[in-house]
N, C-alpha and C positions, 0 to 999 in steps of 0.2 A: 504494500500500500504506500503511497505516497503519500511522504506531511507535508501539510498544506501551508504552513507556516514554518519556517526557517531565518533561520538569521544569514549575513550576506558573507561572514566569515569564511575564509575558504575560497570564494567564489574564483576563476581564473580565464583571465585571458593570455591565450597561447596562438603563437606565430608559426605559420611551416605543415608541412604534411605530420598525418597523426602521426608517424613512428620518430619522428627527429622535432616533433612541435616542440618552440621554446614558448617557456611560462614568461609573460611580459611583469615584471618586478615591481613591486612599491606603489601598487596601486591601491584607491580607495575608493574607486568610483568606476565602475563600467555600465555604459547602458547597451542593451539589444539592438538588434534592428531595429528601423522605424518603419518598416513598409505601411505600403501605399498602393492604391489601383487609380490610375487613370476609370475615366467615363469617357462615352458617349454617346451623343446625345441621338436620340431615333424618336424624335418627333417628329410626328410631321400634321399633314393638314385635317387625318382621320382621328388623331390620338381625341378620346374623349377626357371629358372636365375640365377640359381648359390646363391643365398640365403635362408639364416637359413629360420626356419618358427618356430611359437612358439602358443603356447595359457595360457591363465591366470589360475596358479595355485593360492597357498593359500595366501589369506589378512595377513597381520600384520596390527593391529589398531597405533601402532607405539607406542609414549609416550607421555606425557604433563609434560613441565617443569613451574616451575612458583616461583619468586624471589620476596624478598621485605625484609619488617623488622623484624629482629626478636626480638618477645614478646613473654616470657616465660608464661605469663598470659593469651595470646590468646587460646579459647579452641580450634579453627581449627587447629592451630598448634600444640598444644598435641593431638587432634585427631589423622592426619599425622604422627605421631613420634609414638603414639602406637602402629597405623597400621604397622609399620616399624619392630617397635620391638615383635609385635605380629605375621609377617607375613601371616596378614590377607588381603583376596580381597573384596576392599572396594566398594561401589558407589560413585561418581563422578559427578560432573554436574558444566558445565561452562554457566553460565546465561550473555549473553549482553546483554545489557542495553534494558530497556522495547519498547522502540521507532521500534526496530529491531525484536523485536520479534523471536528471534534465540537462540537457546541452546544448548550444548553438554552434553549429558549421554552418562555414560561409566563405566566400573567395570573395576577397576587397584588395581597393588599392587605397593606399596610404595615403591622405589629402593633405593633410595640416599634422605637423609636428614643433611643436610649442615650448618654449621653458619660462617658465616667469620666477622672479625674483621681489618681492618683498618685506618689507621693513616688519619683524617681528612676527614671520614667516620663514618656514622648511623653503627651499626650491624646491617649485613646483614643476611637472610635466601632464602636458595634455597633447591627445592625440585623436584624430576623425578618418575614420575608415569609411569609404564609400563602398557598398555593398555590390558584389559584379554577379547578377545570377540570383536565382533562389537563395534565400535561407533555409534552413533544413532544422526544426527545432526536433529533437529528438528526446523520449520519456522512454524511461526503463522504470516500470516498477520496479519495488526492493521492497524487502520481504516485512 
């Protein structure tokens, strides 16, 4: 059975194919995808009541952003930054915590690679993946 409540502890973002995927370090914040469907629009002069009519065109997988500390020693985050500067499309996987049994793969390319600095603040890292393709949310019961 799955618990439906968890804390975010644990949770990870990982760079690369699953056998060699690196865990991106010193984070404290990852969102999902945002997908999205396009419409359009199939009104025309028969549609009754006086309203549009539409049907579902093409997905956007959207993006994933994800923030935390930055360490130039991390290889996750030199991973991110090559992809960036390589403008290559990576694999992706967002692992919750094992309790959940729940994971996000995805192929994205690297948009925005970010460090900010702070008065009375850690240095910061923030990073924006644009999603290339399907997302693939995957659920494993556990026991």
């Amino acid at each position: 059975m799955i618990k439906l409540t968890q804390r975010a502890l644990g949770t990870k973002l990982k760079i690369g194919a699953a056998a060699s995927a690196v865990p991106i370090g010193f984070l404290t914040s990852i969102s999902s995808p945002s997908m999205s469907q396009e419409t359009i629009d199939v009104t025309t002069l028969d549609s009754d009541g006086e309203y549009r009519e539409f049907i579902g065109g093409f997905k956007d997988g959207g993006e994933v952003s994800a923030s935390g500390f930055f360490n130039p020693d991390d290889p996750g985050q030199a991973a991110v930054y090559d992809a960036l500067e390589n403008s290559t499309t990576e694999d992706f996987t967002i692992e919750f915590p094992a309790a959940m049994g729940a994971k996000w793969s995805f192929k994205g390319v690297v948009t925005a690679y970010q460090t900010t600095a702070e008065l009375e603040e850690a240095v910061g890292f923030e990073i924006t993946i644009k999603v290339s393709g399907k997302p693939v949310l995957e659920i494993t019961p556990t026991p």
